[in-house]
PDB file with one MODEL, atoms N, CA, C and O in Angstrom:
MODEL        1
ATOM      1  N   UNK A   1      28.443 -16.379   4.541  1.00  0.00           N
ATOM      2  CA  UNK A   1      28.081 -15.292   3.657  1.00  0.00           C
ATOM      3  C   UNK A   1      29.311 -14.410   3.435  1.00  0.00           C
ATOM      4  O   UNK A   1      29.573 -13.530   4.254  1.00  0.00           O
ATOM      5  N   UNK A   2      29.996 -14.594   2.467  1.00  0.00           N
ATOM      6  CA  UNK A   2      31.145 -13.878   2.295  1.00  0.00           C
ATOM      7  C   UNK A   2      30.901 -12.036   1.873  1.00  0.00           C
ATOM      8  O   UNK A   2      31.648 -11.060   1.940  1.00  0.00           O
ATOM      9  N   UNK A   3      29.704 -12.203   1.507  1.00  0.00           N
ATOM     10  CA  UNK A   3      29.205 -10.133   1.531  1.00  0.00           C
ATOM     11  C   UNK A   3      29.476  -9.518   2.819  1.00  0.00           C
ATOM     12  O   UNK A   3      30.028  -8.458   3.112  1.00  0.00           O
ATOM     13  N   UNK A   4      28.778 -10.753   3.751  1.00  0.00           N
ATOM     14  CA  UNK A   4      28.857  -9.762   4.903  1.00  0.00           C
ATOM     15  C   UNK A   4      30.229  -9.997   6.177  1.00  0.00           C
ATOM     16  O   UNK A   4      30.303  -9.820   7.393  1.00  0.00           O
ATOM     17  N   UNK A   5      31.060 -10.424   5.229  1.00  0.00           N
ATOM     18  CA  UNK A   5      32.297 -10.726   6.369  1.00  0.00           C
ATOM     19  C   UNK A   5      32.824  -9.310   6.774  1.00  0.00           C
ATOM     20  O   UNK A   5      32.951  -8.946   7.944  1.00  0.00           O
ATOM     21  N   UNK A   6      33.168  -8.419   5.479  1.00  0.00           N
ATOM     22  CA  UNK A   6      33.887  -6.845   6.523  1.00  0.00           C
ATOM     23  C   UNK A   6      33.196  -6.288   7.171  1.00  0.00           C
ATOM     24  O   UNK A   6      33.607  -5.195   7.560  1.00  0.00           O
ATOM     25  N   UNK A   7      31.494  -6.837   7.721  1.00  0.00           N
ATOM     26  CA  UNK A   7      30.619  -5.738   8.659  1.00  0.00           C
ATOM     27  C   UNK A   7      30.572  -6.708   9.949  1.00  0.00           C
ATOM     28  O   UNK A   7      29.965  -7.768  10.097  1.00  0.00           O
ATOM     29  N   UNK A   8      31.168  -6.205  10.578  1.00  0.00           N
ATOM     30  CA  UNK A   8      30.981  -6.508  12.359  1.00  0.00           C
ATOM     31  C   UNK A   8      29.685  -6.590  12.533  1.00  0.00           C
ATOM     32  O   UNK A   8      28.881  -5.675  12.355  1.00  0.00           O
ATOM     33  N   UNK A   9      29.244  -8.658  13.195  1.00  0.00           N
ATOM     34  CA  UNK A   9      28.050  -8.631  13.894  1.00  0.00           C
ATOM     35  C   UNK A   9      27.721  -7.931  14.838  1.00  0.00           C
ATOM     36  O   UNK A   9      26.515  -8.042  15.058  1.00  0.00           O
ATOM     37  N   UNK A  10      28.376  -7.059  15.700  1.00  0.00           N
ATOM     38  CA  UNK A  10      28.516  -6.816  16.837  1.00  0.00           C
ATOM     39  C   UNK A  10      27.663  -5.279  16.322  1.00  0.00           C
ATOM     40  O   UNK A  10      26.461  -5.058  16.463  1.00  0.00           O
ATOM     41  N   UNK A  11      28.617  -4.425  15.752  1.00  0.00           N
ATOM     42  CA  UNK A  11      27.861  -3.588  15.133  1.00  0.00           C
ATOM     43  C   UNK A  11      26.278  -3.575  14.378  1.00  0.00           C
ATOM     44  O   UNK A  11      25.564  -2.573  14.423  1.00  0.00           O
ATOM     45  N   UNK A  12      25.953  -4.588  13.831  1.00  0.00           N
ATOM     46  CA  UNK A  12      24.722  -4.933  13.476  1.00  0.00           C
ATOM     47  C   UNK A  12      23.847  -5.247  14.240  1.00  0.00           C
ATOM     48  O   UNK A  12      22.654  -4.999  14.062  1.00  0.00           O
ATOM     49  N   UNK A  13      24.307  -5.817  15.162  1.00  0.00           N
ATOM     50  CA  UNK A  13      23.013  -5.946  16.441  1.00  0.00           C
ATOM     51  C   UNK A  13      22.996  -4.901  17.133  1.00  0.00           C
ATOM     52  O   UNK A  13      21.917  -4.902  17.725  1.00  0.00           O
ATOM     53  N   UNK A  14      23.739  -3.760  17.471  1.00  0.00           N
ATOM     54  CA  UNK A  14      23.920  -2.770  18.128  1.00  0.00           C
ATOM     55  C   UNK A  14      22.896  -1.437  17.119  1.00  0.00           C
ATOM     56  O   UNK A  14      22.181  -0.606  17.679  1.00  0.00           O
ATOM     57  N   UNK A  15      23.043  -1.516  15.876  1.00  0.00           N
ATOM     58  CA  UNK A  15      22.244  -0.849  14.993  1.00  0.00           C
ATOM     59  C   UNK A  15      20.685  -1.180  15.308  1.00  0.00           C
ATOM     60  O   UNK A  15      19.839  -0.341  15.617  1.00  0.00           O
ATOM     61  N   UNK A  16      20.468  -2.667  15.158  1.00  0.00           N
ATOM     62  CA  UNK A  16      19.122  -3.175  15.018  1.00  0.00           C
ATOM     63  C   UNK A  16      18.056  -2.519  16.348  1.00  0.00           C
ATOM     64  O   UNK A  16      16.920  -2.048  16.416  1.00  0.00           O
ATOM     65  N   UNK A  17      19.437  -2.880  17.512  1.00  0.00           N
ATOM     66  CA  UNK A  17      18.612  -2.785  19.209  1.00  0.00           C
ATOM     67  C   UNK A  17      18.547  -1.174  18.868  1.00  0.00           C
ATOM     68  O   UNK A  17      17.358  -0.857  18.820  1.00  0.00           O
ATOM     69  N   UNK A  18      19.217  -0.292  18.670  1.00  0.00           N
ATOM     70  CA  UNK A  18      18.993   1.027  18.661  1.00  0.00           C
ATOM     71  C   UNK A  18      17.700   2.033  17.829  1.00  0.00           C
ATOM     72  O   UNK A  18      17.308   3.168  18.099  1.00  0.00           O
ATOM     73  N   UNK A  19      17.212   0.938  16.586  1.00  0.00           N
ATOM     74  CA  UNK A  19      16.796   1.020  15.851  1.00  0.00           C
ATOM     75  C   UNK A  19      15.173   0.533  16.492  1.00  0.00           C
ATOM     76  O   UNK A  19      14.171   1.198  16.230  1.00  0.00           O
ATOM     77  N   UNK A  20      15.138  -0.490  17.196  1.00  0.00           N
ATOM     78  CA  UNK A  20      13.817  -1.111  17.610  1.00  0.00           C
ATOM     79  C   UNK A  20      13.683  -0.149  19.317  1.00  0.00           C
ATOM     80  O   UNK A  20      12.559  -0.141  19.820  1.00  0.00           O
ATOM     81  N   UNK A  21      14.569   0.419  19.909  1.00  0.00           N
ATOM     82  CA  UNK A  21      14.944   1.347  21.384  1.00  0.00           C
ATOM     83  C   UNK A  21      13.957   2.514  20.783  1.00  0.00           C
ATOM     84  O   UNK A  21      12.927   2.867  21.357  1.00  0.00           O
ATOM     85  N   UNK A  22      14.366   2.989  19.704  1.00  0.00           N
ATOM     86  CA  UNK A  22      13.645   4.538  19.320  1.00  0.00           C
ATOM     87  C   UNK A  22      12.992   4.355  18.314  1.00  0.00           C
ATOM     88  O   UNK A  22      13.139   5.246  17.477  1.00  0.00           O
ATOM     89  N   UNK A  23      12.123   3.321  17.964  1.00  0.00           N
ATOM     90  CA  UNK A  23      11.038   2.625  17.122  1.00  0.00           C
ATOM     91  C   UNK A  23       9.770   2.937  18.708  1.00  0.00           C
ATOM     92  O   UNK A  23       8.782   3.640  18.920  1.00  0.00           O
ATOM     93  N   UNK A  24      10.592   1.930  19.473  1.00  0.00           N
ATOM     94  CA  UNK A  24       9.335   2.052  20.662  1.00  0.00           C
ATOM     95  C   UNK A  24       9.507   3.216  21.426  1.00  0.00           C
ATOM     96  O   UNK A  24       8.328   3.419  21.716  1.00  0.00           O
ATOM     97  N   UNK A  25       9.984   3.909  21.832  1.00  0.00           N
ATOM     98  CA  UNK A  25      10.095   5.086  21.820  1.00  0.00           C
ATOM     99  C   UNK A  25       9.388   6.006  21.506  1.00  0.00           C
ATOM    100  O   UNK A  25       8.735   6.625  22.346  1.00  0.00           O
ATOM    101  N   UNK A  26       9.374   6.253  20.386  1.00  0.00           N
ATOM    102  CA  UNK A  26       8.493   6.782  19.730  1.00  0.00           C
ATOM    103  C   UNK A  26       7.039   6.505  19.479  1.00  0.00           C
ATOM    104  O   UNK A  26       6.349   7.521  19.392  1.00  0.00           O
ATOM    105  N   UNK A  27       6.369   5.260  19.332  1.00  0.00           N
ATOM    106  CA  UNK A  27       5.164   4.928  20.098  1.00  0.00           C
ATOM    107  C   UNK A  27       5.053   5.391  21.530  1.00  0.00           C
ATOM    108  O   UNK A  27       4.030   5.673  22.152  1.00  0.00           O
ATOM    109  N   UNK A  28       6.090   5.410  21.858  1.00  0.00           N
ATOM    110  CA  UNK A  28       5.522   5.372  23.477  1.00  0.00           C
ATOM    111  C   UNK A  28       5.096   6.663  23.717  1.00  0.00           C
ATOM    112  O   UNK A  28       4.013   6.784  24.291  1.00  0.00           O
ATOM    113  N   UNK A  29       5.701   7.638  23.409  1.00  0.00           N
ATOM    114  CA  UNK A  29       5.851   9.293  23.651  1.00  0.00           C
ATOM    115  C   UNK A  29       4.402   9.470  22.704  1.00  0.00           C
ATOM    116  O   UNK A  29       3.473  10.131  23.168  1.00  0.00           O
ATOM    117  N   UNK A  30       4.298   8.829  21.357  1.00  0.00           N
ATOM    118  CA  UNK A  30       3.400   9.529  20.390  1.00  0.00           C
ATOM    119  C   UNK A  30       2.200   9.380  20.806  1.00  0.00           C
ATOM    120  O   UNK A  30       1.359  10.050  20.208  1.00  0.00           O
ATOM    121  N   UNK A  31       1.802   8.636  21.740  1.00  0.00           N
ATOM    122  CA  UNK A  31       0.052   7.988  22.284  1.00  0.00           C
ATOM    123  C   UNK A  31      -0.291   9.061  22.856  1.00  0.00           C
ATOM    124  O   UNK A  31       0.627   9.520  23.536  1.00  0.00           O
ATOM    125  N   UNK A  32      -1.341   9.734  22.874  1.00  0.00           N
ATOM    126  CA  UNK A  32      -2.080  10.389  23.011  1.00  0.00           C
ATOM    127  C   UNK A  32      -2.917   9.563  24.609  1.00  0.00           C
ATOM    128  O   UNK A  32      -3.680   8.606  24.750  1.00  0.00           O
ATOM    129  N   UNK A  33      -2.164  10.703  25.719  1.00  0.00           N
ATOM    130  CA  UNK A  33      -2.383   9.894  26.574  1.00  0.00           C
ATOM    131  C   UNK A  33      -4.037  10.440  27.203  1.00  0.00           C
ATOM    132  O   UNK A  33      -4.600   9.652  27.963  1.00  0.00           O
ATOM    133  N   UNK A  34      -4.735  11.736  26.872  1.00  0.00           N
ATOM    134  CA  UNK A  34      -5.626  12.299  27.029  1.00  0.00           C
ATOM    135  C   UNK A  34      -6.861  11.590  26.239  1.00  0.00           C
ATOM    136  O   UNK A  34      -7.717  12.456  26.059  1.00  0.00           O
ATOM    137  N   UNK A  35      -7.176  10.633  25.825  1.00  0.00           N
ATOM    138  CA  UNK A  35      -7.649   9.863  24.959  1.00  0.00           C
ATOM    139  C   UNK A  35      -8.253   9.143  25.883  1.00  0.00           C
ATOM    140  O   UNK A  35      -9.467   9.127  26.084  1.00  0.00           O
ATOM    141  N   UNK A  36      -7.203   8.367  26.626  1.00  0.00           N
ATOM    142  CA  UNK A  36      -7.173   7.284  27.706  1.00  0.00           C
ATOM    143  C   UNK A  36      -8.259   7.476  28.531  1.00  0.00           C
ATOM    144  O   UNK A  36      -9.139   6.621  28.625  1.00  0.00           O
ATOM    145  N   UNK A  37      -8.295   8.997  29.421  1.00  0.00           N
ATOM    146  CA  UNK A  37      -9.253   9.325  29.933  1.00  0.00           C
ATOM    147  C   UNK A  37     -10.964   9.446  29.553  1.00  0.00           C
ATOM    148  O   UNK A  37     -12.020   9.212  30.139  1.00  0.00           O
ATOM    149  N   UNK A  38     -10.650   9.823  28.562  1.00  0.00           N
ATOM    150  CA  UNK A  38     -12.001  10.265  28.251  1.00  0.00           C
ATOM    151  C   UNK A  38     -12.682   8.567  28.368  1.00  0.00           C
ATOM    152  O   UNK A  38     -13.626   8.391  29.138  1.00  0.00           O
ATOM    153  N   UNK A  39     -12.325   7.811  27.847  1.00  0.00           N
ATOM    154  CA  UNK A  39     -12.566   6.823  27.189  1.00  0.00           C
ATOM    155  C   UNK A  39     -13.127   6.409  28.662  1.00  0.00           C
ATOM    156  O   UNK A  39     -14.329   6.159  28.760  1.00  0.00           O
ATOM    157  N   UNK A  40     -12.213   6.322  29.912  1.00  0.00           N
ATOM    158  CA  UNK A  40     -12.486   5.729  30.607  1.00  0.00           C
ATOM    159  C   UNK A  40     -13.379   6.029  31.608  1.00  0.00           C
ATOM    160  O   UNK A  40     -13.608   5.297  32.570  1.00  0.00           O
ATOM    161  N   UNK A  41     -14.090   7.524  31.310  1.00  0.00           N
ATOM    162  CA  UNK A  41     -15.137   8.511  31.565  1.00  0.00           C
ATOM    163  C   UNK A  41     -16.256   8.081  31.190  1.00  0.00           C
ATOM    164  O   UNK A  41     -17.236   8.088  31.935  1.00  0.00           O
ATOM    165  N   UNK A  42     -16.276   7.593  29.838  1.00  0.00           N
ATOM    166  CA  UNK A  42     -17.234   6.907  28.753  1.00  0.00           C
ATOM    167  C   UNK A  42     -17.565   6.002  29.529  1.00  0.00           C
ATOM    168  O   UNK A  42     -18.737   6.121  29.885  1.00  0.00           O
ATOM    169  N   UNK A  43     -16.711   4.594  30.222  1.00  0.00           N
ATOM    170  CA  UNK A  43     -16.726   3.423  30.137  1.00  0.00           C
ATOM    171  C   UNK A  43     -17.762   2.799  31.722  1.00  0.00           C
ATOM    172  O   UNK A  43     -18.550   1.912  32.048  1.00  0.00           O
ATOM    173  N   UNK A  44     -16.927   4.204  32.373  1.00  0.00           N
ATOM    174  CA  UNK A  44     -17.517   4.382  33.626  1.00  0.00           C
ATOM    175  C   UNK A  44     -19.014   4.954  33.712  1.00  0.00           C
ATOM    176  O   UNK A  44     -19.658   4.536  34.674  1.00  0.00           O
ATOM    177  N   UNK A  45     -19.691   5.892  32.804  1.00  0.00           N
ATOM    178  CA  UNK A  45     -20.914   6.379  33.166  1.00  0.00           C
ATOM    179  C   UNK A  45     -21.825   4.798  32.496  1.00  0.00           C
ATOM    180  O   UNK A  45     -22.672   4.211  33.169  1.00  0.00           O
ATOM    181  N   UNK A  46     -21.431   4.389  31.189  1.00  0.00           N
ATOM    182  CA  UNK A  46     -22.239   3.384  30.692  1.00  0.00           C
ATOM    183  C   UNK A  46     -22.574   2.740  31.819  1.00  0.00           C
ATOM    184  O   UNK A  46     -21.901   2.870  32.842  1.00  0.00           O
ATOM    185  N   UNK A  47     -24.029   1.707  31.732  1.00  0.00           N
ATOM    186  CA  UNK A  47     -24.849   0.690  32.715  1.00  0.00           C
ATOM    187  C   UNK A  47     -23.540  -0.404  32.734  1.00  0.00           C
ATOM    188  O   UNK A  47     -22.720  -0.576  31.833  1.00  0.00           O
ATOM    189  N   UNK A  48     -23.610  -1.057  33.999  1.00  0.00           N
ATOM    190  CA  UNK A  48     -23.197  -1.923  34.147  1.00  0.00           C
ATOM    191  C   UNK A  48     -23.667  -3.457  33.471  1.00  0.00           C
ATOM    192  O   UNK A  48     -24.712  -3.751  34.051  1.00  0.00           O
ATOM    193  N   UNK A  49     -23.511  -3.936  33.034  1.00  0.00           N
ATOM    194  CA  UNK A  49     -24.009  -5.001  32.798  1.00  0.00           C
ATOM    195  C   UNK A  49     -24.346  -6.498  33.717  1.00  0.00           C
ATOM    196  O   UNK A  49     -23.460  -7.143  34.277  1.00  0.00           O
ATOM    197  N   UNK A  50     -25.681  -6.833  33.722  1.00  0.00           N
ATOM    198  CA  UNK A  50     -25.580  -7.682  34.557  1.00  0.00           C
ATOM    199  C   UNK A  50     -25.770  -9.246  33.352  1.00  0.00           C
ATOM    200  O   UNK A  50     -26.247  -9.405  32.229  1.00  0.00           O
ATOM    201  N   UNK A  51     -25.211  -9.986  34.198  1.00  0.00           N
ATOM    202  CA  UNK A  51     -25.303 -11.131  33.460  1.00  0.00           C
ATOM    203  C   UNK A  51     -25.854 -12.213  33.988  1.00  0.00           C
ATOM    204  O   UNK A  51     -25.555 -12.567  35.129  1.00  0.00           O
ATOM    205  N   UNK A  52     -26.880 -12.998  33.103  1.00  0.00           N
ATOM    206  CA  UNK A  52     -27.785 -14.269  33.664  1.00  0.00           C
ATOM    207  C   UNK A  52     -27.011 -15.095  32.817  1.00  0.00           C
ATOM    208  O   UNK A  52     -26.559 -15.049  31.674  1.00  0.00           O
ATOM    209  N   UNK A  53     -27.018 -15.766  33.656  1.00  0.00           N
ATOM    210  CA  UNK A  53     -26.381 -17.125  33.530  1.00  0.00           C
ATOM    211  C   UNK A  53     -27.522 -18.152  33.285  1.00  0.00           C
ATOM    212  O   UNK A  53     -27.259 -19.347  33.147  1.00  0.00           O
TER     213      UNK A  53
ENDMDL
END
């Protein structure tokens, strides 16, 4: 690919990883971790289920 000969691969993968680093990142921080609980407040009072086989 002669377009991309004056851009350093090296630089381009270094963009991409930085780019996908504070992509997840940012999911990670943005979750609403108080959610989690409740849910699992919910999950816990519901009946247990029994199962016949």
């Amino acid at each position: 690919m002669p377009q991309m000969a004056p851009l350093s691969w090296l630089n381009l993968f270094i963009f991409f990883i930085t780019v996908f680093l504070i992509f997840n990142s940012l999911n990670y921080f943005y979750f609403n971790k108080s959610s989690i609980s409740q849910d699992q407040k919910k999950i816990k009072t519901q009946k247990k289920i029994t199962w016949k086989w």
